[in-house]
KOLNUMAR-82195 format. One record per residue: x, y, z of N, C-alpha, C in turn; residue in three letters. Coordinates in steps of 0.001 Angstrom, whole numbers, plus 500000, padded with zeros to 6 digits. Example, Ala and Ser with C-alpha at 12.3 -4.5 7.8 and 13.67 -1.06 7.14 Angstrom:
2
513190494310507800512300495500507800513200496700507800ALA512850497750507080513670498940507140512900500030507870SER
# end
This chain:
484
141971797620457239140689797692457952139645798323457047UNK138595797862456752136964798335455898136462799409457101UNK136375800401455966136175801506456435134288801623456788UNK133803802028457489132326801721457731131527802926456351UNK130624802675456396129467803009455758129793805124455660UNK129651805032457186129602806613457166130680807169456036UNK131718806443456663133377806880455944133234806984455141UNK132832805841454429132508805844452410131633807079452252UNK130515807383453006129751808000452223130959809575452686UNK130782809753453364131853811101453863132985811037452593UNK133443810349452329134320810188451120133928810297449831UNK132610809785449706132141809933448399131584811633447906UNK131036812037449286130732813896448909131949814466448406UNK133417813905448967134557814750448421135230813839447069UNK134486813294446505134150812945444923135908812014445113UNK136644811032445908137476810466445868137351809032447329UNK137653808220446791137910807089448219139147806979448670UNK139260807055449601140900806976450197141711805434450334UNK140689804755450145141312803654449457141525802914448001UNK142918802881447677143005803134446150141894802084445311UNK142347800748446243141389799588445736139746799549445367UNK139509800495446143138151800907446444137579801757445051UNK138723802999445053138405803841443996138358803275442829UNK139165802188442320139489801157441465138478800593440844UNK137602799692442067136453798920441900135534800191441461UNK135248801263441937134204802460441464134558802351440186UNK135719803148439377135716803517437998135553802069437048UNK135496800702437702135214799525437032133806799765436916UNK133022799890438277131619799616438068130745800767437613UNK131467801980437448131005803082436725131192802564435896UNK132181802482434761132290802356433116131334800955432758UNK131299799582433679130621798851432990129488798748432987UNK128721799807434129127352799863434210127021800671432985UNK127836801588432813127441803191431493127927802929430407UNK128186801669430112128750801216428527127928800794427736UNK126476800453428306125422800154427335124636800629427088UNK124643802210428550123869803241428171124502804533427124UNK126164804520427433126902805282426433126136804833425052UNK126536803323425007126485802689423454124981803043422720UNK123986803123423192122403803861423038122587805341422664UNK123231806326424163123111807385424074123684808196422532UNK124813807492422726125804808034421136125251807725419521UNK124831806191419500123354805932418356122368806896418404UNK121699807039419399120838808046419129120876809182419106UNK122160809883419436122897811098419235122983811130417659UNK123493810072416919123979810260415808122753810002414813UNK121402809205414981120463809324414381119634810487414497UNK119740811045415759118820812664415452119819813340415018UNK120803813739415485121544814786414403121335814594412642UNK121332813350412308121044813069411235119899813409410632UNK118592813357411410117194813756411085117171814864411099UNK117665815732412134117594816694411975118153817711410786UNK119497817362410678120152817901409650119452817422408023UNK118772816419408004117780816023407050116815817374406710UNK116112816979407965114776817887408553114924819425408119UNK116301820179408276116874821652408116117170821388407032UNK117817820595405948117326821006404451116491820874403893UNK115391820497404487114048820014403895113167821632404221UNK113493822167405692112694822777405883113540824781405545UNK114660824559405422115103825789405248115686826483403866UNK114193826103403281114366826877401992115140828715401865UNK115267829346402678115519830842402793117069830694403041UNK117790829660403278119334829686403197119814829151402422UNK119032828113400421119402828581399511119781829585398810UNK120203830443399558120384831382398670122161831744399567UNK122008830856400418123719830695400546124327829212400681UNK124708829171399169125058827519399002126218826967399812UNK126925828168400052128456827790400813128227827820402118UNK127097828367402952126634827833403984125688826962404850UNK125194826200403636124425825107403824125733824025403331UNK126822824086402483127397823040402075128509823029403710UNK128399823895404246129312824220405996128668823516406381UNK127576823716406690126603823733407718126554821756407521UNK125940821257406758126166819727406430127274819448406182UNK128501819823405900129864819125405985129936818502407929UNK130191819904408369129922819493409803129409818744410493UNK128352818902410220127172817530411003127627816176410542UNK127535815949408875127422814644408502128484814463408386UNK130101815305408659131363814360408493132128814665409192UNK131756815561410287132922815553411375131957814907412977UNK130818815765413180130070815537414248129536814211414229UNK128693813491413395128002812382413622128862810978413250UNK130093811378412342131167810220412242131676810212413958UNK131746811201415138132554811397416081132118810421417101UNK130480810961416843129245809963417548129333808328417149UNK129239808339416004129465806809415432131077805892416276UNK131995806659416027133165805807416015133484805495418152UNK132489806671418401132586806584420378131508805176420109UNK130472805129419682129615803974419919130119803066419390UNK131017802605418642131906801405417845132755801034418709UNK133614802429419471135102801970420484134106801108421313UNK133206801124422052132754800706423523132590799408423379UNK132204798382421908132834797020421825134525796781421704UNK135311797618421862136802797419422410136575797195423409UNK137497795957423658138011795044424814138354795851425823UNK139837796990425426140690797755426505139857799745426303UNK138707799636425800138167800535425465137976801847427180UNK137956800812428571137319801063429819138384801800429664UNK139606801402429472141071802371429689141294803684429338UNK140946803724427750140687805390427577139408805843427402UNK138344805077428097137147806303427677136580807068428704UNK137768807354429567137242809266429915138107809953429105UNK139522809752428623140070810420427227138859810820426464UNK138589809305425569137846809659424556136142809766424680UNK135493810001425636134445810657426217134458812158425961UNK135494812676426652135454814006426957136831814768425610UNK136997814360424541137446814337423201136342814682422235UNK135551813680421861134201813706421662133485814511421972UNK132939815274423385132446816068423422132815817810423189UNK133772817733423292134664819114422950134729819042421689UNK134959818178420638134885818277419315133435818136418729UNK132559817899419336131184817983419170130417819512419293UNK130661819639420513130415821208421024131746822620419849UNK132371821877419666133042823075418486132454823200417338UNK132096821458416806131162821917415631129798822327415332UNK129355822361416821128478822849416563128083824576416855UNK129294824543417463129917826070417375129814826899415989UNK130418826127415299131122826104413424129821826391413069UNK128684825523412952127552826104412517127524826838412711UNK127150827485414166126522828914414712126529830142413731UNK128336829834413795129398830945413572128474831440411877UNK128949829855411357128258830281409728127074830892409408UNK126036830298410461124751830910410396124599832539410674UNK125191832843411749125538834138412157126007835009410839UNK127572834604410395128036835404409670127045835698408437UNK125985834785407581125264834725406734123972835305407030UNK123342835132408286122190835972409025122757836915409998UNK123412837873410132123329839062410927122588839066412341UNK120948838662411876119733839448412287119848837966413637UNK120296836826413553120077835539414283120561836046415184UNK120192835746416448120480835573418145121284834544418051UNK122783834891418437124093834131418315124019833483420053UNK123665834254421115123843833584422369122491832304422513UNK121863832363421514120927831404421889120968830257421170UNK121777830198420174122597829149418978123580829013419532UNK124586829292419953125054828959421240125742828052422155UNK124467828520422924123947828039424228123187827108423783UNK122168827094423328121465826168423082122403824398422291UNK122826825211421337123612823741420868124927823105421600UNK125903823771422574126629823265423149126193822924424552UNK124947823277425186124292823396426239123533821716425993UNK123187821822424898122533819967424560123609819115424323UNK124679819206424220125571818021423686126178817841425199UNK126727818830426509127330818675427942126308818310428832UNK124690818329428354123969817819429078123685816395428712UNK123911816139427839124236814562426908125599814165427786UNK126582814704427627127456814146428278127315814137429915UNK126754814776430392126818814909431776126138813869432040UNK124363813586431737123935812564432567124024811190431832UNK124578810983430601124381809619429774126089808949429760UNK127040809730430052128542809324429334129019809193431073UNK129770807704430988130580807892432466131810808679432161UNK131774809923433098132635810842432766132973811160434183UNK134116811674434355134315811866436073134205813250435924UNK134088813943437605133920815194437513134840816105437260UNK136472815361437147137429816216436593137428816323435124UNK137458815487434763137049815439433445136709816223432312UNK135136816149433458134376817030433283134134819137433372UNK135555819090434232135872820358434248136487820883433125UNK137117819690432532138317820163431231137186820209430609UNK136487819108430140135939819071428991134819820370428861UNK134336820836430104133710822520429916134424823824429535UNK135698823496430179136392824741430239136671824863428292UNK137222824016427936137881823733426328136728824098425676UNK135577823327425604134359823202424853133760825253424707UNK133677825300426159132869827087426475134193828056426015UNK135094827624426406136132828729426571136605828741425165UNK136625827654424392137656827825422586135802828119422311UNK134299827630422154133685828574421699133809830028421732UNK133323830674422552133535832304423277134758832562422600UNK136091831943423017137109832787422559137277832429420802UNK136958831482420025136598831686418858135493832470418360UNK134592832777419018133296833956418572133930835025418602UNK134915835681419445135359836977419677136376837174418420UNK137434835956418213138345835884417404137797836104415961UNK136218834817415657135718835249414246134553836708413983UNK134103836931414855133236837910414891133533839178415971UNK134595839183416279135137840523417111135130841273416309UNK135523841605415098135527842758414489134495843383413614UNK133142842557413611132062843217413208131238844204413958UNK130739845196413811130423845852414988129195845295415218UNK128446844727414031126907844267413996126609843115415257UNK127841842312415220127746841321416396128108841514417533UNK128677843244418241128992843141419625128127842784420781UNK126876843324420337125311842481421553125461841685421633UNK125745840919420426125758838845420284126544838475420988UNK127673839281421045128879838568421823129312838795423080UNK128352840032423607128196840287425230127529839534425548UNK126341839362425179125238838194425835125613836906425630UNK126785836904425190127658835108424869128168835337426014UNK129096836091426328129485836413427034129374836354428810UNK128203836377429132127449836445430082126786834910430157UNK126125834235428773125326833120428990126436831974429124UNK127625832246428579128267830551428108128680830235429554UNK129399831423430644130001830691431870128609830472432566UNK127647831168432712126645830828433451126229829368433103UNK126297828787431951126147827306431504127305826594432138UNK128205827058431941129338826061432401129472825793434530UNK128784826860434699128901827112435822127696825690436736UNK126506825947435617125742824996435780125926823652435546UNK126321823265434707127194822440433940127972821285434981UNK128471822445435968129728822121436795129307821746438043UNK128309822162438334127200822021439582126296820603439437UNK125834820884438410125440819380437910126184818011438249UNK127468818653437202128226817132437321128749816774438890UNK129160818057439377129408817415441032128142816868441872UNK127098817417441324126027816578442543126076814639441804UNK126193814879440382125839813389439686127127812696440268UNK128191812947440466129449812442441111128947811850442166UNK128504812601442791128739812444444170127801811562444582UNK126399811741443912125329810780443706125463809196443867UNK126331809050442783126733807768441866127897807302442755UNK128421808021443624129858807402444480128865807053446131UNK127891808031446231126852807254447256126370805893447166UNK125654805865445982125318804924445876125940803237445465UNK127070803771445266128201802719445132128982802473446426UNK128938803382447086129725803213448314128450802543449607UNK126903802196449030126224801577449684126049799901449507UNK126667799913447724126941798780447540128472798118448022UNK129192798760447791130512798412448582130072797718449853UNK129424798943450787129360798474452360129007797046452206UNK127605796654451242126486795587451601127598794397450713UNK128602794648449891129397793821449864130644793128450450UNK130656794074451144131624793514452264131213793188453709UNK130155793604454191129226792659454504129005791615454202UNK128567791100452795128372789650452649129324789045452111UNK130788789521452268132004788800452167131992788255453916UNK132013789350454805132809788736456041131298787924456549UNK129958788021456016129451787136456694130228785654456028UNK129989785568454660130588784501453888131661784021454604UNK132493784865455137134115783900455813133411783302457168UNK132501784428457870131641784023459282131114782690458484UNK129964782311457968129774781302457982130312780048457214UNK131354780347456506132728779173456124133587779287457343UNK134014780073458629134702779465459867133684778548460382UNK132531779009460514131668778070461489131453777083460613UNK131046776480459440130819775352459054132414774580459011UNK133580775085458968134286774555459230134992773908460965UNK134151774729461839134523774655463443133393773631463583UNK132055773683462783131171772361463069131486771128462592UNK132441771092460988133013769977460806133970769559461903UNK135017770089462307136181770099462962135098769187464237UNK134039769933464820133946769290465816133245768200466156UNK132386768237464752131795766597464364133036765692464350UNK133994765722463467135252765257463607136178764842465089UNK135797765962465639136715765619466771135702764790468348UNK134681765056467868133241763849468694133586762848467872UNK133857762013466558133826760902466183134889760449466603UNK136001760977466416137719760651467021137786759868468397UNK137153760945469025136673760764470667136071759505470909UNK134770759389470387134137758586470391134693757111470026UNK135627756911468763136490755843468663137373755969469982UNK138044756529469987139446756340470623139157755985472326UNK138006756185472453137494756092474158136537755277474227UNK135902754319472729135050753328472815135345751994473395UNK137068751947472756137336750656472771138084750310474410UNK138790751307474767139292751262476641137912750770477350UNK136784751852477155135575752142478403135218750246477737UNK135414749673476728134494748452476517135137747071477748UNK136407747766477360137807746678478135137137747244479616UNK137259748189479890136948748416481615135603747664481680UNK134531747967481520133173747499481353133559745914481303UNK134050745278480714133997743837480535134572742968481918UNK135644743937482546136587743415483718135960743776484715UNK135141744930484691134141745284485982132975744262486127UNK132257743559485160131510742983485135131784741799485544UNK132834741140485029133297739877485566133867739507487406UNK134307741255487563134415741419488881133376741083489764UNK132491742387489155131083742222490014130535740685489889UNK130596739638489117129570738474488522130417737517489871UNK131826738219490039132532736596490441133070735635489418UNK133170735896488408133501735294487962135212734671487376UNK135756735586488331137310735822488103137603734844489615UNK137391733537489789138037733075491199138751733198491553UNK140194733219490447141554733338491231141844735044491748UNK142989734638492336143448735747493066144346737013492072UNK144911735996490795145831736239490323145007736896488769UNK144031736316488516142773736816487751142230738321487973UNK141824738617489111141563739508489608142472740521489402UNK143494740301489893144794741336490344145293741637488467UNK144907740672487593145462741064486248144195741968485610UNK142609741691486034141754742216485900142093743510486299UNK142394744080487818142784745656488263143402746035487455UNK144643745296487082145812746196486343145062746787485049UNK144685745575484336143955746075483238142909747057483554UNK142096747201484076141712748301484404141826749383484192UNK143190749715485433144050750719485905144967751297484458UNK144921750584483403145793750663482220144997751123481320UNK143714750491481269142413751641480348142191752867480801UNK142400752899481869141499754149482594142604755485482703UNK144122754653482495145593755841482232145553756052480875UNK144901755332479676145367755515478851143847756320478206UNK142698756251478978141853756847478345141546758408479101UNK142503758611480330142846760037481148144293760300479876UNK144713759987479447146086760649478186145001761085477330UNK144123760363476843143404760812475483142709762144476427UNK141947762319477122141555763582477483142331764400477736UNK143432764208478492144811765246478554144880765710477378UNK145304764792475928145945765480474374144382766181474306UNK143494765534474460141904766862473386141980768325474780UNK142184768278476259142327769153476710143400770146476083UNK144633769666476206145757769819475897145581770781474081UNK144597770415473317145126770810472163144058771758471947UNK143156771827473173142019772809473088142701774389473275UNK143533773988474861144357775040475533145389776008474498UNK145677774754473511146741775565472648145923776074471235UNK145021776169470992144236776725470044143570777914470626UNK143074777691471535142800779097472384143545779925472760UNK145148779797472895146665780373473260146401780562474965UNK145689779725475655145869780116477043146477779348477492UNK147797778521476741148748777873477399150080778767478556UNK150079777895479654150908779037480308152382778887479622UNK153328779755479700154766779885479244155610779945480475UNK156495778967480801157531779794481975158508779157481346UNK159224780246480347160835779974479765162048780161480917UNK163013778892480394164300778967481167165317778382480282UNK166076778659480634167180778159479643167503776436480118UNK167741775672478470167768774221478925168669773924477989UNK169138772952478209170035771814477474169340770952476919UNK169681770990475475168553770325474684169370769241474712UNK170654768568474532170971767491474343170626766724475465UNK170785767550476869169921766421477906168804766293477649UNK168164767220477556166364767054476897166529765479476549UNK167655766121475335166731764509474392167159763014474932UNK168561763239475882168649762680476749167404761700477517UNK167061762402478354166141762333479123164949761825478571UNK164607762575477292163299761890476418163394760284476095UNK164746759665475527164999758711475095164706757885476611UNK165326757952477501165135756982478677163407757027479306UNK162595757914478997161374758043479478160543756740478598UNK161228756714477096160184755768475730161194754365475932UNK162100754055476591162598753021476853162215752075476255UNK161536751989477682160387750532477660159252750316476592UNK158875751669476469157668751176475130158897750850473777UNK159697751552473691160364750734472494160596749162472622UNK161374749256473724161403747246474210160487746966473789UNK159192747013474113157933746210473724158045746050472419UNK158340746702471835159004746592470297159594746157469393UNK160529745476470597161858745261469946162941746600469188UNK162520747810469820163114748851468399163759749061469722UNK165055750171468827165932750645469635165804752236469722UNK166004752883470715165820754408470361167403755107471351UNK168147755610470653169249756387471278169379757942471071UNK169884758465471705170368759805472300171676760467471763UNK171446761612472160173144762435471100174063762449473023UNK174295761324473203174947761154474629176391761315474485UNK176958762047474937178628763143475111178184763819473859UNK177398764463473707177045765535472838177628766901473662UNK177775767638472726178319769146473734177015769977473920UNK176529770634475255175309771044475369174580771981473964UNK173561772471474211173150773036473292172127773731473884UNK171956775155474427171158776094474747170159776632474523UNK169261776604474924167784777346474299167383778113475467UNK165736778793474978165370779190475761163667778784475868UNK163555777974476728162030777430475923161501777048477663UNK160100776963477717159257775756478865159733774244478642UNK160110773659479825160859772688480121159586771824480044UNK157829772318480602156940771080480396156710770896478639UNK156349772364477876156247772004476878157061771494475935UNK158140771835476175159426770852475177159103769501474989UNK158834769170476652158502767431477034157960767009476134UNK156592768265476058155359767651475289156117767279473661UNK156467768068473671156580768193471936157573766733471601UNK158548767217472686159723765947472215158849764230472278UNK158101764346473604157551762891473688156594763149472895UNK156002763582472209154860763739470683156014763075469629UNK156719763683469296157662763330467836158202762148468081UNK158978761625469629159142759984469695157940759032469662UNK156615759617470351155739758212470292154997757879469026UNK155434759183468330154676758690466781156048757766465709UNK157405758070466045158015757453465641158410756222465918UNK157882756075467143157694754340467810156253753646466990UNK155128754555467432154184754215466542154571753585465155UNK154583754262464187154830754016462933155898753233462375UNK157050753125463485158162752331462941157747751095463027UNK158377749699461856158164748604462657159003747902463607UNK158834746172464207158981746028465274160764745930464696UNK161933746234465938162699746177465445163930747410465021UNK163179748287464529163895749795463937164654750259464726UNK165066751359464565165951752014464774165169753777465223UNK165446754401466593164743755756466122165654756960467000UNK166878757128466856167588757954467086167644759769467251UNK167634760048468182167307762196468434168837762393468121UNK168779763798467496169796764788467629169641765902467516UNK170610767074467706170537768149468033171457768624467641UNK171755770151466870172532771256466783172241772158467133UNK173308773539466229172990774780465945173093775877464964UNK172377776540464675172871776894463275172572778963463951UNK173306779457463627173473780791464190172460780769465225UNK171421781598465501171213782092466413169921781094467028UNK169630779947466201168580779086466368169167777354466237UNK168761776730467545168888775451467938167759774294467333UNK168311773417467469167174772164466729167449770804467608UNK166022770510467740166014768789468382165472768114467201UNK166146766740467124165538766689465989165052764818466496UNK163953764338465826164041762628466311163663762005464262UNK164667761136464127164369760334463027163810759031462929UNK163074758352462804162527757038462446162965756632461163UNK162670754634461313163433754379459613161859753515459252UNK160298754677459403159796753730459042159363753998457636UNK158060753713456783157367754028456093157699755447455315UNK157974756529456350158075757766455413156462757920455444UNK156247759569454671155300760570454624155446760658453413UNK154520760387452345153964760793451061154550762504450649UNK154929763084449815154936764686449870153754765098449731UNK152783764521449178151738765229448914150545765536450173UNK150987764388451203150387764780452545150986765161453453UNK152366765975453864153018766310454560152655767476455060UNK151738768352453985151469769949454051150224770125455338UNK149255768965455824148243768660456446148651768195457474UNK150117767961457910150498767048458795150423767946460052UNK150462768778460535150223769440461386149059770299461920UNK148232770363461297146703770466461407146052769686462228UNK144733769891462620144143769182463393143700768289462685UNK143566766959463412142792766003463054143841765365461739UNK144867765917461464145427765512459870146287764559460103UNK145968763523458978146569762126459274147148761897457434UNK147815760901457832148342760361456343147777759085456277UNK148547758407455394147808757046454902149005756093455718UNK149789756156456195150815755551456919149590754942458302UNK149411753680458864148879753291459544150281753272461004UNK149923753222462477150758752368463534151165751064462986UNK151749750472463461152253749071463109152076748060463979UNK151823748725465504151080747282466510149557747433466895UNK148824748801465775147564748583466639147309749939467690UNK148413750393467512148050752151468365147367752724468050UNK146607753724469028145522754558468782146305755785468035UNK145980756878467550146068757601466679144750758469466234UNK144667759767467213144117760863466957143947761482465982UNK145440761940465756145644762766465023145536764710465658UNK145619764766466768146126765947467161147227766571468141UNK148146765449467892149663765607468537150172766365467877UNK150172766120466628151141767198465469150301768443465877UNK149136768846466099148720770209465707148711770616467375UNK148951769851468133149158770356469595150926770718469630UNK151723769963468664153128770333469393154012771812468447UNK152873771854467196153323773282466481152754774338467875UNK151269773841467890150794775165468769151962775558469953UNK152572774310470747153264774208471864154495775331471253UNK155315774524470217156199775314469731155982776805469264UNK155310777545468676155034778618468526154355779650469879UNK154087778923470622154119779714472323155089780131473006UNK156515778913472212157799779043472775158826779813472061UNK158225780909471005158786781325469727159564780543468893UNK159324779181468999159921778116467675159297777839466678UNK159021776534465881158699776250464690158657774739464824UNK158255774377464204158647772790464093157993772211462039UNK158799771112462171158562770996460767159031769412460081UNK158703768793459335159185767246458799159791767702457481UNK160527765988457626161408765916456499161561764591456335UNK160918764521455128160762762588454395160649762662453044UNK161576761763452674162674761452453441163405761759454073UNK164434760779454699165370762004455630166601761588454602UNK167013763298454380168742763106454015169621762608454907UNK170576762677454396172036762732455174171885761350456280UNK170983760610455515171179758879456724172085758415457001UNK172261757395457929173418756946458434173461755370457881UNK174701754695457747174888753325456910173717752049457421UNK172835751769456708171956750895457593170720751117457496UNK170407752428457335169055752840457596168266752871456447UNK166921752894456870166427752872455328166283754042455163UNK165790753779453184165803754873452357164934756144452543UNK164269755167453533161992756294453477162437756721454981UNK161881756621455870162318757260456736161392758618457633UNK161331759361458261160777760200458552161699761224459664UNK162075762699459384162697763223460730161913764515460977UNK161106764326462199160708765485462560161227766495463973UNK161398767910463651162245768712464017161619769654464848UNK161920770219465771161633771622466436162724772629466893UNK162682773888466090164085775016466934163427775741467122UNK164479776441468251163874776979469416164605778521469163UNK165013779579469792165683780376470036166935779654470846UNK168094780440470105169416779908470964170200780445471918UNK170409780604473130170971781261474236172693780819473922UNK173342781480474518174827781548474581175247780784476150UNK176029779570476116176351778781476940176833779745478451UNK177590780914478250177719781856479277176834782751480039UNK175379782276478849174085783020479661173710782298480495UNK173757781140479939173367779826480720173565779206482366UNK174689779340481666175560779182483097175180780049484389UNK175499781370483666174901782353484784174080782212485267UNK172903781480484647171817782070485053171698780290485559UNK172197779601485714171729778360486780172432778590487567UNK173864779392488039174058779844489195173411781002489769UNK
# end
C-alpha cells in the first residue's frame, strides 16, 4: 500500500523511508541529480586552491625566509589536496561510481580538511605570533561547508566525516603542539571553536537532509499519482474498448435473428403467407429467433453477473459422471443435426465434487456447444471424468481443427476468439469461455485447454481440442451422507 503524502513527509523529518524501495529510488535521485553539481563543485575546488596557492607565493614574500615551509605548505596543496579534488571529479564519469560515492565523498573530505590542517600546523610552528583557531576553523570550516551543500552526502555520513576531519585535527594540534607552552591559548580556543563548527556543521546537514527528502518525497507522491492515474486511465480506455467491442458483437449477433423475425412478421401482417402450413412454419421460425436471440442476452447478462462476482453460489455435492451424463443427452439432438456423435463416461464409477449444480450446467453445456460448433459434420465429441488426489475433472474432447498455441493464452478472456471458424454457420460471441472460467472460479475450480489432445483414442484425429474443469473433490461417504 503507497503511503500518503503526510507519511512521506513525517518520514522524511526522521531522515529515513520505511519503505526500502522508496529509500532506494531517493539515494538514486539524490546522486544523479548532484553528479553534475559534484563534477563543477570539485573543478572549481581544485582551480581556486590552485590560484590561490599561486596567489600565496606570489604574495608572501616574509615566509622566504622558511624554505621548508613554503616547500610543506605547496607539497600539500598541489600533491595531495588538489590531486584529491581532481581524481573525485574524474570518478563521477565512472559508470558504478553512484555505488561508492558516499565512501569516496566523505574520504575526500577528511583528507582534504587534514591537509589543510598540515598547513596550519606548519604555519603555526614557523609563526608563533599566527591565530591557530582561526587557520583552523577557517580552512576546515570551508572545505565541510563545500561538502555539506555541493556533495550528495547523507547525514550519516556526514557525522563520520565531521567527527574524523574535527576530531584527528584538534587531537593532532594537541599531539603536534601540546608541548609548546607558546601555543596553549591557540589550542584552548581550538578547542572551544572546532566542536562549535562541527556542531553547526551537524545542524546544517540535518536540516539539508531533511530538506531534500521533503522535497523528494513530494515528487514521489505526484509520481505515484500519475502512475495510478495512468493505470485509471489504461482500465478505462480498455473497459471503453471492451465495450465498443461488446456493442459491435451484440449488434452482429442480434442483427441477423431481429432481420428473420421482421421479415416473417411482415409477411404475416401483408397476408401474404395463405397457407395454413406457411404460417404455422412462419410462428415457429419466429419463436426460434426470438429463443435464440433471449440465449444471446442470457450469455451478455450472464457474463456481466460473473465479472461483477454477484453470481449466486449454492454448493452441493454432485456426481460428475452423471453430470456429464446428463450433459451428453441434453446436446443430443443438436449433434444429430450434425451428423456427429457425442458420448458419456456411462458405468463410470461416480466421482464427487462439491460445486452449484446450475453453474456446472453452464460450464459443461459451454465446453460441449463449442465442441459441436467447431467440429465437423460427422465427428466424434466424447466427456470424461476422473480424479487425481484431492481434485476432480470433467473433461469434453472434440476431433476438430484444434487451437493454434499461440492463441490459446486469450482463449478465455472476453471477447477472445481464435482463427478456428464454426463449421455450419453458428453464431459465436466469444464470451462463453470467459463466462465459464468466471463460473468456475466462484465454484473454487479452474478450468483450462489442451490442443492437442494427448493420450487419443484409435480413430481420432491428430488436432483435436479437450477442454477441462476441476472442481474440489468430496469423499463418496460424504456424499452419501449427505443425500440421505
Amino acid at each position: 500500500m503507497n503511503a500518503s503524502l503526510e507519511d512521506l513527509l513525517r518520514q522524511a523529518r526522521w531522515l529515513r523511508f520505511s519503505d526500502t524501495a522508496t529509500e532506494a529510488r531517493y539515494d538514486e535521485d539524490r546522486f544523479v541529480s548532484g553528479m553534475v553539481r559534484e563534477r563543477v563543485t570539485m573543478a572549481a575546488c581544485a582551480l581556486t586552491s590552485a590560484a590561490f596557492g599561486l596567489l600565496e607565493a606570489h604574495l608572501s614574500h616574509g615566509l622566504y625566509e622558511f624554505p621548508g615551509l613554503m616547500m610543506t605548505v605547496h607539497a600539500v596543496r598541489f600533491y595531495a589536496v588538489i590531486p584529491l579534488w581532481v581524481a573525485l571529479c574524474l570518478a563521477t564519469f565512472w559508470r558504478g561510481f553512484p555505488r561508492w560515492a558516499g565512501i569516496a565523498n566523505a574520504v575526500v573530505t577528511v583528507l582534504s580538511c587534514w591537509g589543510h590542517s598540515i598547513i596550519a600546523w606548519e604555519v603555526l610552528r614557523a609563526l608563533p605570533e599566527r591565530n591557530l583557531t582561526n587557520m583552523l576553523t577557517g580552512s576546515t570550516l570551508l572545505v565541510l561547508i563545500v561538502a555539506l551543500l555541493m556533495l550528495p552526502m547523507r547525514f550519516r555520513a556526514l557525522v563520520g566525516v565531521v567527527a574524523l576531519s574535527l576530531g584527528g585535527t584538534l587531537g593532532f594540534s594537541h599531539a603536534m603542539l601540546g608541548g609548546e607552552p607558546v601555543h596553549a591559548t591557540n589550542l584552548a580556543n581550538a578547542s572551544f571553536s572546532l566542536p562549535l563548527v562541527a556542531v553547526l556543521i551537524l545542524i546544517g546537514g540535518w536540516f539539508r537532509e531533511a530538506a531534500d527528502r521533503r522535497m523528494f518525497a513530494q515528487r514521489e507522491h505526484a509520481r505515484r499519482l500519475a502512475e495510478e492515474l495512468a493505470a485509471a486511465n489504461a482500465e478505462l480506455a480498455r473497459l471503453n474498448a471492451e465495450k465498443n467491442e461488446f456493442m459491435a458483437i451484440a449488434a452482429h449477433d442480434l442483427r441477423a435473428p431481429l432481420a428473420t423475425v421482421r421479415g416473417f412478421a411482415e409477411l404475416l401482417r401483408d397476408g401474404r403467407l395463405g397457407e395454413e402450413e406457411k404460417r404455422v412454419t412462419a410462428v415457429h421460425e419466429i419463436h426460434a429467433q426470438a429463443t435464440r436471440m433471449l440465449g444471446l442476452v442470457t450469455d451478455y447478462l450472464g457474463a456481466h453477473a460473473a465479472e461483477s462476482g454477484t453470481v449466486p453460489v449454492r454448493s452441493e455435492r454432485i456426481d460428475l459422471a452423471a453430470e456429464a451424463c446428463a450433459a451428453c443427452e441434453r446436446h443430443e439432438l443438436t449433434a444429430a443435426g450434425k451428423q456427429q456423435l457425442i458420448s458419456g463416461p456411462n458405468g463410470a464409477s461416480p466421482v464427487w465434487v462439491c460445486a452449484d449444480p446450475g453453474l456446472l450446467a453452464q460450464v459443461t453445456d459451454n465446453f460441449i456447444s463449442n465442441a459441436l460448433k467447431f467440429s465437423p459434420r460427422g465427428a466424434s465429441i466424447r466427456l470424461e471424468v476422473g480424479r487425481r488426489g484431492d481434485v476432480a475433472s470433467l473433461a469434453v474432447i472434440d476431433t476438430g481443427p484444434g487451437i493454434p498455441a499461440d492463441e490459446q493464452a486469450g482463449l478465455f478472456q472476453k471477447f477472445g476468439r481464435t482463427s478456428a471458424r464454426p463449421t455450419d454457420g453458428e453464431a459465436s460471441h466469444g464470451l462463453g469461455l470467459a463466462l465459464a472460467k468466471r463460473l468456475a472460479h466462484a465454484m473454487g475450480g479452474q478450468v483450462g485447454c489442451e490442443s492437442p489432445v494427448t493420450g487419443r483414442r484409435p480413430g481420432e484425429t491428430e488436432r483435436g481440442a479437450r477442454f477441462w474443469i476441476e472442481l474440489p473433490a468430496v469423499e463418496q461417504a460424504t456424499a452419501n451422507s449427505t443425500e440421505e
